[in-house]
N, C-alpha and C positions, 0 to 999 in steps of 0.2 A: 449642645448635646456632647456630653462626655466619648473622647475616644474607645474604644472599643479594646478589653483588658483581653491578653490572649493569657490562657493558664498554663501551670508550669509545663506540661507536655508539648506545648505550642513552641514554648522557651528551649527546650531540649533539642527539637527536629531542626530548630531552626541553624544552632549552633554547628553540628557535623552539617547540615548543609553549606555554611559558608566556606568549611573547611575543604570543600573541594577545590575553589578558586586559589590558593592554596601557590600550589604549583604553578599555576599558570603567572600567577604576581611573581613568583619566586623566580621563575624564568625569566618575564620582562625587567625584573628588576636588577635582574646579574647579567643579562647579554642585549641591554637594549639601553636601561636608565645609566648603571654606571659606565658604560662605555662611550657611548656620549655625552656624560657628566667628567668623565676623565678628560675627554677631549677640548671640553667646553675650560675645563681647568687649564689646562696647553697653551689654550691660545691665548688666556692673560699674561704669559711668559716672557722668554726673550730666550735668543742663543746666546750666550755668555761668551762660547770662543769656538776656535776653529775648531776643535775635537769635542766638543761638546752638543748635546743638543738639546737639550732644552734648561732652564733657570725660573722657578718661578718665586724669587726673593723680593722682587716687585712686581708686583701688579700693574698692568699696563694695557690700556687700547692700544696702540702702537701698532700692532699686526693686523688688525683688521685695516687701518687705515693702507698698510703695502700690501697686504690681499684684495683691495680693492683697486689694483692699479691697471695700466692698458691690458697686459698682458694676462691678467684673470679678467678680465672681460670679454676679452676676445676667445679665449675658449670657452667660458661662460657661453658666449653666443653661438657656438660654433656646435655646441653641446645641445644649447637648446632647439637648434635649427634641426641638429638628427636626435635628437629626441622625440621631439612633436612629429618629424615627418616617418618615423622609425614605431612611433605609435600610432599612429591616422593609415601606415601600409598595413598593422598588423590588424587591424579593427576594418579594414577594408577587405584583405585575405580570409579573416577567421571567420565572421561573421557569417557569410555566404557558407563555405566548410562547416562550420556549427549548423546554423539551419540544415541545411543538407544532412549532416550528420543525426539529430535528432527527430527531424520529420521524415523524412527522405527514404533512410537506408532500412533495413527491417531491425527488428529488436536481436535478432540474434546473432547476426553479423556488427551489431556497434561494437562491441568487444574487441574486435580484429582492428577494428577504423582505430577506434582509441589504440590500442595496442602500437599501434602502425605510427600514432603522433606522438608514443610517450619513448618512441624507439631511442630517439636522439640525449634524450635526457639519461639514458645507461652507459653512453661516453663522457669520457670528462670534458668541461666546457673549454680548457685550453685545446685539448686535441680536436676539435670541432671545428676550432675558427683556426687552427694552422693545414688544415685539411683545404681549406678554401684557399688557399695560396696555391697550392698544388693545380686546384682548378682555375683559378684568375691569373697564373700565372703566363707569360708567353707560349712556354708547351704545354701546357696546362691542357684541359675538356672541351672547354669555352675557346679557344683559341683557334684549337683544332676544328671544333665545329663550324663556327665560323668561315673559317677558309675553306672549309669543303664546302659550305654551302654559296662559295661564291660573295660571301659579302663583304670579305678584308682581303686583301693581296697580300698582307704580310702580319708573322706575328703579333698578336695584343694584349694588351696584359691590362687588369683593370686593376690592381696592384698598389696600395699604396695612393689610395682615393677613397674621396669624400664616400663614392659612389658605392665601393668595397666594402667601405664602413657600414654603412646603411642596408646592403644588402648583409654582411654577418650578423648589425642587431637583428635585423628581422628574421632571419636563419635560427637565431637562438634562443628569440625571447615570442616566437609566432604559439607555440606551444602553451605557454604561459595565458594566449586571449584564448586560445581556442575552449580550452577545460571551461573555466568561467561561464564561459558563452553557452558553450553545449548545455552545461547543468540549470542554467537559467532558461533557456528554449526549451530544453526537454521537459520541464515542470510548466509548461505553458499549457493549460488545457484545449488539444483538438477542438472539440465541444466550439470554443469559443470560436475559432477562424471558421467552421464549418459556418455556425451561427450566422457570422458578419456577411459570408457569399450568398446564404440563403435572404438576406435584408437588401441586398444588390450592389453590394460594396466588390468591388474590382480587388484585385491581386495586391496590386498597389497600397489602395486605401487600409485594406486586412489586414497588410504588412505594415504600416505607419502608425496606424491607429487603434493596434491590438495585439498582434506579437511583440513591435519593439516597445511599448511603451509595458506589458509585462516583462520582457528580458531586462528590463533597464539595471535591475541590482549584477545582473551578469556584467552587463557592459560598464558599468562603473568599477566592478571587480577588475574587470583584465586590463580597461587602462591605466589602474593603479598598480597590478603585477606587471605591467611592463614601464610604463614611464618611469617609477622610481628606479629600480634596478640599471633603470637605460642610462638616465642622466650620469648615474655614476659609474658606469662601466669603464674600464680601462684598457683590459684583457681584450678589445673587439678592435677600438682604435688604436695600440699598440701592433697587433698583428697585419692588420689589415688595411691603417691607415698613414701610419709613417706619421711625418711633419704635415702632413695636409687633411690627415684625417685627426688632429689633434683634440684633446677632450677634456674636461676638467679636472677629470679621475688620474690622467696620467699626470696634469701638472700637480696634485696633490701629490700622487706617489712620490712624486719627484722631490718632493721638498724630504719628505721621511728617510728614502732611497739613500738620492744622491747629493744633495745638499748638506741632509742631515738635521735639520731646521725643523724642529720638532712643532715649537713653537707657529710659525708662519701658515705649517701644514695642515697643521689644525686650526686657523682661524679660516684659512682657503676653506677645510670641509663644512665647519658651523655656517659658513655664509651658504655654501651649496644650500645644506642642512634646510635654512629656512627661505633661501629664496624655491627649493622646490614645493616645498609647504605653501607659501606664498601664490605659486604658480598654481598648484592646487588646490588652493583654495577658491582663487581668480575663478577657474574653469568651472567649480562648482556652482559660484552664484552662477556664473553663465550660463552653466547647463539649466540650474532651477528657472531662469527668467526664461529661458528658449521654451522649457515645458509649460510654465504656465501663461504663456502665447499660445502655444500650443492649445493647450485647453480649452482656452477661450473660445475660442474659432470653432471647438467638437461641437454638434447639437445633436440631439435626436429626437428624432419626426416620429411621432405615431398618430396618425389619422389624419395627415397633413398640417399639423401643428408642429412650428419647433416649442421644443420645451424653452421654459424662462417667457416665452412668448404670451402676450395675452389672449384670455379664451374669445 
């Protein structure tokens, strides 16, 4: 059977339609393709000399082989350890706050809830996480509290820790799972959990095997707005973490900064680049194989038959 001819009219609409996409290529393509095609260009380079910083006269692996050395590994891991644990606090925090927020609170007061969690984002994210110094500091909020509540005899300062760190990502980027979340739970139809409790399905079950398996584009949304952004953060473990809250972002800065090493910095970042890709990817089969275990295991009974079952 012959394809199907569309006429010239067809030919016309179609045209200004594609032109809307337009922009959006034009954007990706100037603040996303060539900037990491630039970078990707860097890191076949060399530094030539001590005032200089980058040379790409030859072409060379070279740099990825000393970006892969102890010392980018060990922030690599240090990175991925408050990353992962920095995204699993904020998918633990939001999650409950979204539900609550979209089922919960009435329609007319979500405005205000929202309002209340987009506060933080009208500061700038430098002044944010130097804010928290003031408070982790020894006379700091926390410090004081503490000792009034009898639980320190003396000054404490959490200062310049892993712990610090991890409490600013989450600080920063909590915001970032909540939105996601909410918009995905909110578009959940009532209807449906009412449904599952009238069939004799517990709180529990409702919640496992009907709200979150429809939120799921939510919650794959916020651990993508927060994990990427995390990994490479600098600005959180710079203020907050010193030498011991060290991250991959700042040893990258570092080569551009203060070394100057144009070349190095950029094969550090393309390795980040695609080992977070990588890690993302990992997680994805992982999640698809956990869902469809999941699956398997779902039945439904009606007249005391499971379905798939024989009559």
């Amino acid at each position: 059977m012959s394809p199907r001819r569309r006429g010239p009219g067809a030919v016309r609409r179609a045209g200004p339609a594609g032109l809307l996409s337009v922009p959006a290529l034009a954007w990706i393509a100037l603040f996303f393709v060539a900037p990491v095609g630039l970078v990707f260009w860097y890191s076949l380079g060399r530094k030539p000399g001590l005032y200089q910083t980058h040379a790409n006269d030859v072409l060379t692996l070279d740099r990825y082989r000393e970006a892969l050395g102890d010392t980018f590994l060990a922030s690599f891991a240090n990175t991925l350890r408050i990353g992962l644990a920095g995204t699993a606090l904020c998918l633990a925090i939001g999650l409950p706050f979204a539900y609550w927020l979209a089922v919960k609170v009435r329609p007319e007061r979500r405005f205000l809830v929202l309002a209340l969690v987009l506060v933080p984002f009208w500061t700038n994210f430098l002044i944010r996480t130097i804010g928290w110094q003031v408070v982790l500091s020894p006379e700091g909020f926390a410090s004081q509290a503490l000792q009034g509540l009898g639980l320190i005899d003396a000054p404490f300062s959490m200062l310049f820790t892993r712990g610090a760190v991890l409490l600013g990502v989450v600080y920063n980027y909590l915001p970032m799972m909540i939105l996601p979340l909410y918009v995905a739970l909110d578009r959940v139809d009532g209807s449906l959990r009412e449904a599952s409790k009238d069939l004799g399905a517990n709180r529990w079950r409702t919640m496992t095997q009907i709200t979150l398996p429809l939120a799921r584009p939510g919650i794959a949304a916020g651990l993508l707005l927060v994990f990427i952004p995390l990994m490479g953060d600098y600005i959180t473990a710079s203020v907050l973490g010193g030498a011991r809250g060290n991250m991959i972002g700042q040893l990258v800065a570092s080569q551009f900064q203060q070394a100057q090493n144009w070349a190095l910095g950029s094969a550090m970042a393309v390795v980040l680049i695609l080992v977070i890709a990588a890690t993302i990817l990992a997680t994805a089969v992982i999640g698809a194989v956990c869902t469809w275990l999941l699956t398997r295991r779902r039945r439904v009974e009606i007249g005391g038959i499971a379905e798939g079952s024989p009559a």
